[in-house]
Structure formats: structure tokens, C-alpha cells
DSSP file (Angstrom, degrees, kcal/mol; ACC not computed):
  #  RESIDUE AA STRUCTURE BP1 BP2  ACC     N-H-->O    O-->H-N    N-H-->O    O-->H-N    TCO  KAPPA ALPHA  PHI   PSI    X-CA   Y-CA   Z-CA
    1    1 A X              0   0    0      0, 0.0     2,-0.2     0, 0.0   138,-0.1   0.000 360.0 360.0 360.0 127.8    1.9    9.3  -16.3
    2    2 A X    >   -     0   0    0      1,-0.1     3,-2.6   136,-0.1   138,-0.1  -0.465 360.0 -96.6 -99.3-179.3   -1.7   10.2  -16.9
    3    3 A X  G >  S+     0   0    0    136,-0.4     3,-0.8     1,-0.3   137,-0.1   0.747 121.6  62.9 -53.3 -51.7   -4.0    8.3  -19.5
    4    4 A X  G 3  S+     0   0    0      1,-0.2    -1,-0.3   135,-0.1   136,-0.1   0.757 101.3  46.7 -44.4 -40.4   -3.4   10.8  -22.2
    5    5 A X  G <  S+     0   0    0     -3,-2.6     2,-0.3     2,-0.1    -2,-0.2   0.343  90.0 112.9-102.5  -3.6    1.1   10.1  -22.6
    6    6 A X    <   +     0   0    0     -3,-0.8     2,-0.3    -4,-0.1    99,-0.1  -0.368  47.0 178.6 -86.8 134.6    0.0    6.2  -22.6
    7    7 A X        -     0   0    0     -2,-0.3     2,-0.6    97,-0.1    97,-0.1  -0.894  39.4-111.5-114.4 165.8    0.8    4.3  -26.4
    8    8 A X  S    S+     0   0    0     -2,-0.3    95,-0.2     1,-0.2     3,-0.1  -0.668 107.9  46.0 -85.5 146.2    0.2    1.0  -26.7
    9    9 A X  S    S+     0   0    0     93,-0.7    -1,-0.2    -2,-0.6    94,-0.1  -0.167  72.3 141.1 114.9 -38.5    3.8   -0.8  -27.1
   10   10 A X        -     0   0    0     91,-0.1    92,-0.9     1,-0.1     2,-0.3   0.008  34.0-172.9 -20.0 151.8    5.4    1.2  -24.0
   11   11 A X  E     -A  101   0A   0     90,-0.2     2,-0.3    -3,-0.1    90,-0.3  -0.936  16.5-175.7-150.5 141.0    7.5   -1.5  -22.4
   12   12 A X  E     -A  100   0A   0     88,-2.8    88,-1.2    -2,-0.3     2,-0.1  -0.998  16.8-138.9-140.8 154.8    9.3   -1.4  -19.3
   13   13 A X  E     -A   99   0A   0     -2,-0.3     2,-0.3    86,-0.2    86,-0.3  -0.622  16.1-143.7-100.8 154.9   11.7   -4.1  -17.7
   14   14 A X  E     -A   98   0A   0     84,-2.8    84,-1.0    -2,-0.1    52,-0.1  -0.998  24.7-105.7-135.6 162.5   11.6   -5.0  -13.9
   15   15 A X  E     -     0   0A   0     50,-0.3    83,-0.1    -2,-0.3    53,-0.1  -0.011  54.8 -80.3 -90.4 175.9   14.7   -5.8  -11.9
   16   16 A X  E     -     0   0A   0     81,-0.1     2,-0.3    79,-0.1    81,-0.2  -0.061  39.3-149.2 -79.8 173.4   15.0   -9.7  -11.0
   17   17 A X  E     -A   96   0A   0     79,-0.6    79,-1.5    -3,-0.1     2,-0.8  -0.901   7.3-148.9-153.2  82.5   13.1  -11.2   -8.2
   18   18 A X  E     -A   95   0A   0     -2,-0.3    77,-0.2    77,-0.2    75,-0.1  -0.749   5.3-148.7 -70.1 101.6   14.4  -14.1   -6.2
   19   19 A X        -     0   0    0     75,-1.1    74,-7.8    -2,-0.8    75,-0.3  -0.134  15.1-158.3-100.3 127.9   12.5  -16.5   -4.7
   20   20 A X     >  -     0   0    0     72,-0.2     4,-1.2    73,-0.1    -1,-0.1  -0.354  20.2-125.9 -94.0 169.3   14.2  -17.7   -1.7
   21   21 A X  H  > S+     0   0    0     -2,-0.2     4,-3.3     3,-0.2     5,-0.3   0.861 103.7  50.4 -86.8 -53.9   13.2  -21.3   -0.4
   22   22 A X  H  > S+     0   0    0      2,-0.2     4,-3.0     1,-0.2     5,-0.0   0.999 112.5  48.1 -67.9 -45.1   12.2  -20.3    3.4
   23   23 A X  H  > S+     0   0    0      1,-0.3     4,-1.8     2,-0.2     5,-0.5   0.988 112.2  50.3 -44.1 -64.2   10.0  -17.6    2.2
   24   24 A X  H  X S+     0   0    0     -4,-1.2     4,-2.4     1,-0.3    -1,-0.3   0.871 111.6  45.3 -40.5 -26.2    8.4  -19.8   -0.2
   25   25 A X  H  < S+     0   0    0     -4,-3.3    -1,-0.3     1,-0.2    -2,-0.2   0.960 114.6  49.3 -90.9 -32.1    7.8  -22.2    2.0
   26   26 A X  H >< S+     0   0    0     -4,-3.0     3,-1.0    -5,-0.3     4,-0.5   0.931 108.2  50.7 -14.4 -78.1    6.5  -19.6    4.5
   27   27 A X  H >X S+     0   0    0     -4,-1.8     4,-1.7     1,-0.4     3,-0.9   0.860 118.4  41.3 -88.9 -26.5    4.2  -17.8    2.2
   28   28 A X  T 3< S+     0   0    0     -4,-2.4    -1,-0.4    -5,-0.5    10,-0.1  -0.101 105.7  58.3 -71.6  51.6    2.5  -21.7    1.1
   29   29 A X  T <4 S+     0   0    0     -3,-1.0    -1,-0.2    -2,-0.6    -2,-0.2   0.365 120.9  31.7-138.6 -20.7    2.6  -22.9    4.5
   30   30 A X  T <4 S+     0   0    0     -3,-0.9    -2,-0.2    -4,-0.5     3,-0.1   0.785 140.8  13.4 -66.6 -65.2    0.0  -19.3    4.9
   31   31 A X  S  < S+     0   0    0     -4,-1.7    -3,-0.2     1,-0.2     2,-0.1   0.447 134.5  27.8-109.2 -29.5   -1.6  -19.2    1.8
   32   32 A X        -     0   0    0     -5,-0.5     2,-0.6    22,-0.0    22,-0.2  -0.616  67.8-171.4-171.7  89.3   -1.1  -22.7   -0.4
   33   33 A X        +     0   0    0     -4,-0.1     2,-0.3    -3,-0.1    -4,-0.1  -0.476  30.3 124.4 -69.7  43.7   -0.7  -25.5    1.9
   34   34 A X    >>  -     0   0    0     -2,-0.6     3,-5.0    -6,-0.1     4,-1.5  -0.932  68.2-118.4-115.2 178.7    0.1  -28.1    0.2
   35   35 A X  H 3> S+     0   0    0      1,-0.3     4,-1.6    -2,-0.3     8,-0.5   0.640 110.7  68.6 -75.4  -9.0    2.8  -30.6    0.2
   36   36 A X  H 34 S+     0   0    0      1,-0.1    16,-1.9     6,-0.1    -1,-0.3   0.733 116.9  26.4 -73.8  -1.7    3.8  -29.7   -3.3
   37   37 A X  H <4 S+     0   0    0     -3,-5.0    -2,-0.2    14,-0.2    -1,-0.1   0.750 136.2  33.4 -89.4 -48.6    5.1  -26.1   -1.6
   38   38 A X  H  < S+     0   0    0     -4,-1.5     2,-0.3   -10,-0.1    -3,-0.1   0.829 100.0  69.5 -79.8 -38.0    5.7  -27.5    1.8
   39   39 A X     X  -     0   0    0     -4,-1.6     4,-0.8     1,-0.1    -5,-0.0  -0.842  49.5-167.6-100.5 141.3    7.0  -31.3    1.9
   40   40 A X  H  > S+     0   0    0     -2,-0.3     4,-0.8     2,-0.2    -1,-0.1   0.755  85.5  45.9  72.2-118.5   10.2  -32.1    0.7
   41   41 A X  H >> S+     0   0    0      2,-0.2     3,-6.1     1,-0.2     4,-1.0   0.982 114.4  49.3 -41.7 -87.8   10.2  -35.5    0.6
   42   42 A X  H 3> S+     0   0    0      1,-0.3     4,-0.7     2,-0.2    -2,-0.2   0.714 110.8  48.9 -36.0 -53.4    6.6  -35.7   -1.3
   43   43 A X  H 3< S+     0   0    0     -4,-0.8     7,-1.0    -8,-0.5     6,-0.9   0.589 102.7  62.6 -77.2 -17.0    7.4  -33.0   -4.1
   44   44 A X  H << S+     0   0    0     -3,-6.1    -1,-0.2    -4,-0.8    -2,-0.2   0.953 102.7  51.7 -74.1 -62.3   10.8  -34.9   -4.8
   45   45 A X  H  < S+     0   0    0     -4,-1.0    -2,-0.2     4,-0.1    -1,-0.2   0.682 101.1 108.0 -33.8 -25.9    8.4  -38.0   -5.9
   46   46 A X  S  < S-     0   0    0     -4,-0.7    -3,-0.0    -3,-0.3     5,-0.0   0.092  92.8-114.6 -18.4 143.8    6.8  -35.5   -8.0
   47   47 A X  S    S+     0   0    0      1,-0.2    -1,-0.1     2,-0.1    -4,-0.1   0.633 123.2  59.4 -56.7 -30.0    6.6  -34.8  -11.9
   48   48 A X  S    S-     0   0    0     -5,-0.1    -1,-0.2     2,-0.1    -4,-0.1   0.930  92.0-149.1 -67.2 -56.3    8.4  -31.8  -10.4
   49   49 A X  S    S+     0   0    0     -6,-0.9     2,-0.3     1,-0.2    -5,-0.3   0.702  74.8  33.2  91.9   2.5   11.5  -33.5   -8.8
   50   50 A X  S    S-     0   0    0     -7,-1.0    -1,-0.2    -6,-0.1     2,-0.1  -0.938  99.7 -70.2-177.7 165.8   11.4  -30.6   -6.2
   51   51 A X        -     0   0    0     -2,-0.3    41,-0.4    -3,-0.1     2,-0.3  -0.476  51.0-159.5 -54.3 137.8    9.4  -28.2   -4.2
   52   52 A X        -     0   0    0    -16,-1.9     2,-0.3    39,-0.2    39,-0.3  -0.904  22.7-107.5-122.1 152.2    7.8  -25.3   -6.6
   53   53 A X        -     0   0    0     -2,-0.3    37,-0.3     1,-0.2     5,-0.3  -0.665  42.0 -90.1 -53.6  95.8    6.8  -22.1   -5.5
   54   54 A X    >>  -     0   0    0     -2,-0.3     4,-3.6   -30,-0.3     3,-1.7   0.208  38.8-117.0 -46.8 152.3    3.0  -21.2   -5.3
   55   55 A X  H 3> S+     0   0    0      1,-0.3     4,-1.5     2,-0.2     3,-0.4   0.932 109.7  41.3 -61.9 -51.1    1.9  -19.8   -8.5
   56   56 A X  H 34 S+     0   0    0      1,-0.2    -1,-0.3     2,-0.2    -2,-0.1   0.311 105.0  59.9 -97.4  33.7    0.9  -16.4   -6.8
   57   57 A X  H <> S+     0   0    0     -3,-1.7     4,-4.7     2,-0.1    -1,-0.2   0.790 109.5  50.1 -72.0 -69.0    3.7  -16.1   -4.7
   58   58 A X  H  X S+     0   0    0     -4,-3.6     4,-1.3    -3,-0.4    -2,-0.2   0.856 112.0  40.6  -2.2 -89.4    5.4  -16.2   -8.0
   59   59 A X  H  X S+     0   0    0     -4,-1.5     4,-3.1     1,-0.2    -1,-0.3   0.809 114.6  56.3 -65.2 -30.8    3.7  -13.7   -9.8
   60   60 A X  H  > S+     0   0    0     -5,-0.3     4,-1.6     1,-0.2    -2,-0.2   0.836 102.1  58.1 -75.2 -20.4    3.6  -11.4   -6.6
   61   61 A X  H  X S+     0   0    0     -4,-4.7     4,-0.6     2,-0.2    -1,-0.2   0.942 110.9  39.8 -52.1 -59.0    7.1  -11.6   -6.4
   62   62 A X  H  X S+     0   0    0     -4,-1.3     4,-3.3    -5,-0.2    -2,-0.2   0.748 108.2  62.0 -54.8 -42.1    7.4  -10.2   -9.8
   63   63 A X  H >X S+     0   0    0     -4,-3.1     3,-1.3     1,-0.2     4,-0.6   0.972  92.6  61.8 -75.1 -47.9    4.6   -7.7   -9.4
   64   64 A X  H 3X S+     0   0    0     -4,-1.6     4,-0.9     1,-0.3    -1,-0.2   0.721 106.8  49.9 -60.6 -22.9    6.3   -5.6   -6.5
   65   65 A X  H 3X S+     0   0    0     -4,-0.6     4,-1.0     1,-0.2   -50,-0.3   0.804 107.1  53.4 -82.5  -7.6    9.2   -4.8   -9.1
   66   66 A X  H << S+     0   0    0     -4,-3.3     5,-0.4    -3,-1.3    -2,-0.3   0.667 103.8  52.5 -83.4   4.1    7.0   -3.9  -11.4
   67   67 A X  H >< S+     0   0    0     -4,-0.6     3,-1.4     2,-0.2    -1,-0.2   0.700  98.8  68.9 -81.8 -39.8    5.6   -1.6   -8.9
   68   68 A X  H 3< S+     0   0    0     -4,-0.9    -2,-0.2     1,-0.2    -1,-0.1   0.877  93.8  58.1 -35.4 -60.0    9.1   -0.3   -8.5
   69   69 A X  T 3< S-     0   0    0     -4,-1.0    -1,-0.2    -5,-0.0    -2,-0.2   0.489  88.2-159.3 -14.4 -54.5    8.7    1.0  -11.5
   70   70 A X    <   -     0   0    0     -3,-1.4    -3,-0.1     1,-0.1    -2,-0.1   0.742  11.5-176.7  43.2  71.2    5.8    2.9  -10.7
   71   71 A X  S    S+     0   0    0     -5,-0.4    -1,-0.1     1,-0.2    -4,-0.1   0.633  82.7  33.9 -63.8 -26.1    4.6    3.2  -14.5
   72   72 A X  S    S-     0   0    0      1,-0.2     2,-0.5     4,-0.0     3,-0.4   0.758  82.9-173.0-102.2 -36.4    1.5    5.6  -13.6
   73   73 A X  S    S-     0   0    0      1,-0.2    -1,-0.2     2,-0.1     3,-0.2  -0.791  75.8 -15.2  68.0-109.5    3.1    7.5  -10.5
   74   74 A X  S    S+     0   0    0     -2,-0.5    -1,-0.2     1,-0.1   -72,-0.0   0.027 125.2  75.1 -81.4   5.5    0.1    9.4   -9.4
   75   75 A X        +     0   0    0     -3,-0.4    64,-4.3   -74,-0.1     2,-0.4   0.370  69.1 121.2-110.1 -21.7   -2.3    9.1  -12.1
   76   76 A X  E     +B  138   0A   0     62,-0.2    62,-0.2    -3,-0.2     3,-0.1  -0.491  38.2 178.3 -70.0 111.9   -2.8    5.3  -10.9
   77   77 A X  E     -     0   0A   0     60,-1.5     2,-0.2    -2,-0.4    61,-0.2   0.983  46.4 -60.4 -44.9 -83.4   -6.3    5.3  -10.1
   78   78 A X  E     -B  137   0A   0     59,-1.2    59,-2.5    57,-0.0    -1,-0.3  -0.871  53.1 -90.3-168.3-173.1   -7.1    1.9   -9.0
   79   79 A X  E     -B  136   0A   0     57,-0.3    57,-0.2    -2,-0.2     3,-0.1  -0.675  26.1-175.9-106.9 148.2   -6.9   -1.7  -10.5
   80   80 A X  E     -     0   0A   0     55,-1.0     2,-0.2     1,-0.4    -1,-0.2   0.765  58.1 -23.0-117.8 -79.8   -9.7   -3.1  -12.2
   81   81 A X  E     -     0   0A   0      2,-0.0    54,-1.2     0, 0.0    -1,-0.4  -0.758  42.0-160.2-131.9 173.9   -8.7   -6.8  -13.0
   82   82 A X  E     -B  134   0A   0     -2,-0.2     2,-0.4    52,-0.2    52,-0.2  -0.717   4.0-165.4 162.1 135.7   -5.7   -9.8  -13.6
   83   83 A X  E     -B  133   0A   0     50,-2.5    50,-1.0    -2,-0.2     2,-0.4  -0.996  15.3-168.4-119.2  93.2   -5.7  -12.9  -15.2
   84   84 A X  E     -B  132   0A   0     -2,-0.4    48,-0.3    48,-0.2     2,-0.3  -0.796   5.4-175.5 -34.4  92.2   -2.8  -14.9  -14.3
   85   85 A X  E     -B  131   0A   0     46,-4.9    46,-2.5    -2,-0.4     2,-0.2  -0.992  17.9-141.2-134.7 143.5   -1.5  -18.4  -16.1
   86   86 A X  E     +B  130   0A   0     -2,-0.3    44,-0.2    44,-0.2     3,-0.1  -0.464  23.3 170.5 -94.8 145.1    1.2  -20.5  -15.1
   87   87 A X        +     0   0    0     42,-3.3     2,-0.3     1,-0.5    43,-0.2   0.352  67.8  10.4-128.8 -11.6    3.3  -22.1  -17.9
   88   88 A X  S    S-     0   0    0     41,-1.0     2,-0.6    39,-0.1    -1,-0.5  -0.953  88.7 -89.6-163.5 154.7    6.2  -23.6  -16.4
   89   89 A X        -     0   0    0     -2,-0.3   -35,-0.1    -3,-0.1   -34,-0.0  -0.807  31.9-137.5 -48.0  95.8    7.2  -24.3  -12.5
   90   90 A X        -     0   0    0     -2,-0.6     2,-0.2   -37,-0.3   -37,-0.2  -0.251  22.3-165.3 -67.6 151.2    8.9  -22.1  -10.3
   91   91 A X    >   -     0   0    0    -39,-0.3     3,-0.8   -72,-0.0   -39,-0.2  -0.743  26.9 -81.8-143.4 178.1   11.7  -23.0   -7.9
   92   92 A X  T 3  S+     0   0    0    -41,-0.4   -72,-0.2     1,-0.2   -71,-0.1  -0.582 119.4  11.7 -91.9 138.7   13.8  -22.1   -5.1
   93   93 A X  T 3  S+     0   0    0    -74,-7.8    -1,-0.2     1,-0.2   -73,-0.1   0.211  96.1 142.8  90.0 -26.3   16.8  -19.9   -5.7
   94   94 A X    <   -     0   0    0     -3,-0.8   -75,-1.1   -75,-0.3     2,-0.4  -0.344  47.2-140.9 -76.3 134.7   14.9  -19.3   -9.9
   95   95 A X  E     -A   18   0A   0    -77,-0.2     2,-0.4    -3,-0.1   -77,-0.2  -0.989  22.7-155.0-100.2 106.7   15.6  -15.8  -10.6
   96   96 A X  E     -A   17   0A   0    -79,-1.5   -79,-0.6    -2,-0.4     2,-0.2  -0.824  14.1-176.8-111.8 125.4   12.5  -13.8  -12.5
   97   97 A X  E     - C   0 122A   0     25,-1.7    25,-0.9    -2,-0.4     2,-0.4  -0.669   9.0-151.7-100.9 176.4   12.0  -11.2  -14.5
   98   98 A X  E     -AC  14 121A   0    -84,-1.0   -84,-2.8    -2,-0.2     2,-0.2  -0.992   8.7-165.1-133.8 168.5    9.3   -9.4  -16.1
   99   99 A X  E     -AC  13 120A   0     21,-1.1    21,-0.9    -2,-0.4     2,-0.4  -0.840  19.3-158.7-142.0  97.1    8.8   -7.4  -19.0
  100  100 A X  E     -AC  12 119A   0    -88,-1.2   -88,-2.8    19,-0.2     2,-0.3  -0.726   8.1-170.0 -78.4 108.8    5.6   -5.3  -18.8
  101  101 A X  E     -AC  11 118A   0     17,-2.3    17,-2.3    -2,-0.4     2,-0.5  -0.880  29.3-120.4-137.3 127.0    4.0   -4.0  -22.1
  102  102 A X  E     + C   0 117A   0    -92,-0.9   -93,-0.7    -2,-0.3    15,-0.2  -0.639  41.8 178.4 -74.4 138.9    1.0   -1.4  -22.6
  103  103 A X  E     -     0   0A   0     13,-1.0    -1,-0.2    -2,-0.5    14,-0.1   0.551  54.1 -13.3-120.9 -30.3   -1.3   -3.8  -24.5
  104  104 A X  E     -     0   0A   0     12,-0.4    12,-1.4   -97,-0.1     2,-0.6  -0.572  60.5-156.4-172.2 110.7   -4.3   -2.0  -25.2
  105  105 A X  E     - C   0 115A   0     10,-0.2     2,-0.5    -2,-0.1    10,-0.2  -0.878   6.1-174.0-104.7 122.5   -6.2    1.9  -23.8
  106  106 A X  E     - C   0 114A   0      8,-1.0     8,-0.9    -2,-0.6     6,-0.1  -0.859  25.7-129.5-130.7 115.6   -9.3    2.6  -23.9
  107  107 A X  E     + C   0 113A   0     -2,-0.5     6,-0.3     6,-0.3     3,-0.1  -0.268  28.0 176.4 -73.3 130.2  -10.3    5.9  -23.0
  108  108 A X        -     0   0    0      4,-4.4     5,-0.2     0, 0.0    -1,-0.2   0.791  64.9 -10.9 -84.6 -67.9  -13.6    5.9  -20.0
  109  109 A X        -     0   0    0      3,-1.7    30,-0.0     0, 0.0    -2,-0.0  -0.057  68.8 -99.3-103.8-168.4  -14.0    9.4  -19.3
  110  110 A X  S    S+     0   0    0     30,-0.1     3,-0.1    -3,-0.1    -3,-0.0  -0.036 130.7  55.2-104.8  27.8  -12.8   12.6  -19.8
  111  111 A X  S    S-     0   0    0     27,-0.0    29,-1.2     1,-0.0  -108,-0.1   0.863 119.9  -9.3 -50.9-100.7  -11.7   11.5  -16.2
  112  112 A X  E     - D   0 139A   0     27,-0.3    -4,-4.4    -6,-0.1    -3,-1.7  -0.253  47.4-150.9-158.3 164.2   -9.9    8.3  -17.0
  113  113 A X  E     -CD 107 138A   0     25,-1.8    25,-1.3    -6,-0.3     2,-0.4  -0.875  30.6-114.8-135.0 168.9   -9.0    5.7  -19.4
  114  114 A X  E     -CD 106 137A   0     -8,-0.9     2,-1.4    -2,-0.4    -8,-1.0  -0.894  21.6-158.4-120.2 162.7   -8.2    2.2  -18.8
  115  115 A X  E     -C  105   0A   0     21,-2.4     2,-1.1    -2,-0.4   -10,-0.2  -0.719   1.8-159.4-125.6 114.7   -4.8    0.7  -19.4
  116  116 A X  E     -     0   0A   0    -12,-1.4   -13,-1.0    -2,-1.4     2,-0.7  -0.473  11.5-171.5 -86.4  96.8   -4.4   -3.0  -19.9
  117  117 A X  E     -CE 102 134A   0     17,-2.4    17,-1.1    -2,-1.1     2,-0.3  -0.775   8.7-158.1-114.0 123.1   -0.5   -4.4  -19.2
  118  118 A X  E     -CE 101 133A   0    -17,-2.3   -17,-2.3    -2,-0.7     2,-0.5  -0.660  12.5-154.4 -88.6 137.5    0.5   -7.9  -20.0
  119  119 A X  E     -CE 100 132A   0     13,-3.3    13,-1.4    -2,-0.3     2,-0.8  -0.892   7.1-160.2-102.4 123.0    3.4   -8.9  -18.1
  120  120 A X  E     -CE  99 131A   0    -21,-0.9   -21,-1.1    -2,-0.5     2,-0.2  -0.922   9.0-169.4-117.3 113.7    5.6  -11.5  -19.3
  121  121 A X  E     +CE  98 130A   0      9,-2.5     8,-2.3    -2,-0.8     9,-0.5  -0.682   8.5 176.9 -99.6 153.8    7.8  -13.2  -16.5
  122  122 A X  E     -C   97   0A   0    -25,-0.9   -25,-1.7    -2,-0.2     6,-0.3  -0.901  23.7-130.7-154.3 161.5   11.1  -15.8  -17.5
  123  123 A X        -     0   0    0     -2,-0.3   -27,-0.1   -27,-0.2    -1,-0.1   0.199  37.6 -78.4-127.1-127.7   13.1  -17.1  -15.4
  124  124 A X  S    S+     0   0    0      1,-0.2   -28,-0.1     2,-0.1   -30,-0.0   0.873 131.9  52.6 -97.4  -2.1   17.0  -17.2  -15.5
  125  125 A X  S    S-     0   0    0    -30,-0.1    -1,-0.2     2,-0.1    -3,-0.0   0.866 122.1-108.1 -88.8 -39.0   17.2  -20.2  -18.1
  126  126 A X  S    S+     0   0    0      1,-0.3    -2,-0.1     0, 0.0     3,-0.1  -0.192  72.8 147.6  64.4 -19.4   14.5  -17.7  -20.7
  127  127 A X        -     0   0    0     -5,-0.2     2,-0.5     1,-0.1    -1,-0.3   0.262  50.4-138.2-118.2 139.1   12.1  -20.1  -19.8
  128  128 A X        +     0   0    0     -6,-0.3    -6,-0.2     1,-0.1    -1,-0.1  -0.960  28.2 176.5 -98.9 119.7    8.1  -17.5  -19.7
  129  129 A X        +     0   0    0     -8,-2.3   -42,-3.3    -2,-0.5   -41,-1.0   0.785  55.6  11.1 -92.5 -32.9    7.1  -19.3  -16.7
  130  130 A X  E     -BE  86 121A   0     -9,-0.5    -9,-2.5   -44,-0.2     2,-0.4  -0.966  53.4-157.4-145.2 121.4    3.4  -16.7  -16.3
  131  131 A X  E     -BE  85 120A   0    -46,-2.5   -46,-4.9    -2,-0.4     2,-0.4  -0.846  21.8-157.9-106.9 156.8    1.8  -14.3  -18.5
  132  132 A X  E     -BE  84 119A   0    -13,-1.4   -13,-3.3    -2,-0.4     2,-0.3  -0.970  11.0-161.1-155.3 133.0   -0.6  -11.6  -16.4
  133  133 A X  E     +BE  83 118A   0    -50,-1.0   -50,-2.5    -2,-0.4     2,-0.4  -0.987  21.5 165.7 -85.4  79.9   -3.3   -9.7  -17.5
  134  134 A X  E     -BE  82 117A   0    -17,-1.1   -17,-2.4    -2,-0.3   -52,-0.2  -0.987  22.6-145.0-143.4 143.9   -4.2   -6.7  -15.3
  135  135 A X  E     -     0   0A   0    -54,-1.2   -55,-1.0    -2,-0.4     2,-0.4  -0.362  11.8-165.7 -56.7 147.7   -6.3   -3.7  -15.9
  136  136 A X  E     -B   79   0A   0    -57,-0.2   -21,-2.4    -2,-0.2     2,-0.5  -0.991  15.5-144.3-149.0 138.4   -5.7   -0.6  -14.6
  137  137 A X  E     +BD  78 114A   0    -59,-2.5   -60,-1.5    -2,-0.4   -59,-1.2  -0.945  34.1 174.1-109.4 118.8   -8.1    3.1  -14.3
  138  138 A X  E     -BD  76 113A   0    -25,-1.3   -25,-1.8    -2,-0.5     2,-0.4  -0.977  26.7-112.3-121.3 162.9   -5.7    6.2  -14.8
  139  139 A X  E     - D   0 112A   0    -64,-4.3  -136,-0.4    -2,-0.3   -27,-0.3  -0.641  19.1-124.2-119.1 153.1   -6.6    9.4  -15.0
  140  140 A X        -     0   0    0    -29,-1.2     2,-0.4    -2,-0.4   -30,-0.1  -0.135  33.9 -95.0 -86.7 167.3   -6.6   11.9  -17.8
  141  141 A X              0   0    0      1,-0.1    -1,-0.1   -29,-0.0     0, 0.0  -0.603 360.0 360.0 -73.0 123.1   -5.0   15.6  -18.2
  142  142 A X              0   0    0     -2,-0.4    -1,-0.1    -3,-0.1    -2,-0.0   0.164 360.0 360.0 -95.9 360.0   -8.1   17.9  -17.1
């Protein structure tokens, strides 16, 4: 979808995400070592009460269905920026969605525009566990 067909409001849904326990514990044991991903034991003593899922495991989980999606197709330039924040804990087995909303366009060029889409992820209770903030460069009808 080039730069030109985007409105602000567009929304698109993206199919659920589950975050499986061994991965998680895989991709912190890689990426976010510590014991509140890894151990067990320690994360039950926790304010959690269980192992939680690093936050951008999380959110990457979610971002590859929205990728699915493929909201630009070919028009996707490149990625500018994204601003992440965690609101609630993620868990093993928690089923996520997102719901991805054009937020704001501001026209660059007569190349390109930029597209800003906030992502709202919840998890299988409703719960918005992460809102995301990324930019995006797409390019205009020439």
C-alpha cells in the first residue's frame, strides 16, 4: 500500500501468538538472562509467582503476525523507529494479540511519507500487556 492510500484510523488485527515456555526460556537464556526468565524456583518467590517472558520476546512474538499482515506490501521502505512499554507480565502458554492502528502520516517527499503504527497487544484475559510505537518510510505513487 503506498504512502498516498494510508488514513490515519486504518486498523488491522493480527492472529494470536503463543508463547510457549521452552522457547521462552530459550530466547532469555540468549538474549535476557536472568533468573526471572530462566529459574524456576527463583521467579516462583517473585512478585510474579512464575517465570515471565522477556519483554521483547513478547513484543517480537507479536510483531511477526503483524508482519503477516504485510500492511505496506512493497511500498515498505524501511523502519525508522519503536518505542516499546511493558504494562503487565507475560507468561508461558498467554495467548497475544495485537491490534495495529495508523496513528499519524506525514508526508517526506514526493518519494515517501512516514507512517507511524501503535500496536496494542492483550493477552487472552483482555489484559494490554505492551503498547509499540514504530515508524515506518513508505513510498509514494510517482
Amino acid at each position: 500500500m503506498y504512502f498516498d492510500e494510508i488514513k490515519v484510523g486504518m486498523t488491522v488485527q493480527t492472529a494470536p501468538a503463543i508463547i510457549e515456555k521452552e522457547k521462552m526460556i530459550d530466547f532469555a537464556r540468549v538474549y535476557d538472562n536472568v533468573p526471572l526468565h530462566t529459574d524456576e524456583e527463583y521467579a516462583r518467590s517473585s512478585p510474579f509467582g512464575a517465570l515471565i517472558a522477556p519483554g521483547v520476546m513478547s513484543f517480537m512474538a507479536v510483531w511477526a503476525k503483524y508482519l503477516e499482515v504485510d500492511f505496506f506490501g512493497q511500498e515498505l521502505l524501511a523502519g525508522k523507529s519503536t518505542k516499546i512499554e511493558w504494562l503487565k507480565p507475560v507468561y508461558a502458554q498467554d495467548m497475544l494479540t495485537g491490534k495495529a492502528t495508523i496513528t499519524r502520516t506525514v508526508k517526506r517527499s514526493a518519494k515517501n511519507g512516514l507512517v507511524e503504527i501503535t500496536i496494542e497487544v492483550s493477552n487472552q484475559k483482555g489484559d494490554l500487556v505492551l503498547t509499540n510505537i514504530t515508524e515506518a518510510i513508505v513510498k509514494c505513487k510517482i
